[in-house]
N, C-alpha and C positions, 0 to 999 in steps of 0.2 A: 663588283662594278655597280656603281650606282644610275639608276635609271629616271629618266624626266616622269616629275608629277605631274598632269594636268587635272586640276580642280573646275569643274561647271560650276556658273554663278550660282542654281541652284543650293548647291553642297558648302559655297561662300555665306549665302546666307544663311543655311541650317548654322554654320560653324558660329556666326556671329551672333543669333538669337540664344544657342546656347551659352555662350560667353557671357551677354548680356545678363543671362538667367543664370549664373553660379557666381558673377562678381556681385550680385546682391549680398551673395554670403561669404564675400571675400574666397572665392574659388575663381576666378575668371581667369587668372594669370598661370593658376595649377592647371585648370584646364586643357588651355591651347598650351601648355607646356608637353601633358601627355599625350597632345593629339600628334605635337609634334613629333614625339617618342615612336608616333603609333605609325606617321608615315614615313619617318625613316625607315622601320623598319618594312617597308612594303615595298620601299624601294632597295633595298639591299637583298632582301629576303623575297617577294611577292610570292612566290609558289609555296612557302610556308602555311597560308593562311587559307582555310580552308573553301573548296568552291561551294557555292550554296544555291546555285541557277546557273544551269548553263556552261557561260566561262564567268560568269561571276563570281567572287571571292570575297568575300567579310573580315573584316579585322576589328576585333570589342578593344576598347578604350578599358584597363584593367580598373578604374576608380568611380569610371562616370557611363552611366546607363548612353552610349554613343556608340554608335559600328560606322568604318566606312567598307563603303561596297566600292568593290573597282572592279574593272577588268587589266588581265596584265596581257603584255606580248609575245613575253616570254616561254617556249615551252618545254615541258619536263622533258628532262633530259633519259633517254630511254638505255644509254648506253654508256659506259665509264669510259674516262680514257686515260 
């Protein structure tokens, strides 16, 4: 089940500054390609990725020096069924 992204303007313009700064070298479209990789899989997966404050969680961009941090709602599920 996939879950809603919400992005702060903040983390809009981090995304775009870097953009700006890898399509100098013809990267900008690879880029937001694997960011987008990187927040699907936060939204199918979120409790994959490891917490690193609190309920904060990080997820690395596997090509380009980027994390995002989020918090998710979801929580680990303590029991099978």
């Amino acid at each position: 089940m996939s879950r809603a992204l919400s992005l702060r303007p903040r983390a809009l313009a981090a995304i775009e500054e870097a953009r700006e700064t890898y399509a100098q070298v013809d990267h900008g479209e690879t880029f937001i390609a694997e960011l987008e990789t990187v927040l699907e899989a936060i939204q199918a997966m979120p409790l994959r990725f490891p917490i690193v404050h609190g309920k904060i969680h990080r997820a690395l961009l596997r090509r380009y020096p980027f994390a995002v941090f989020f918090a998710s709602a979801q929580r680990p599920n303590s029991s099978s069924s």
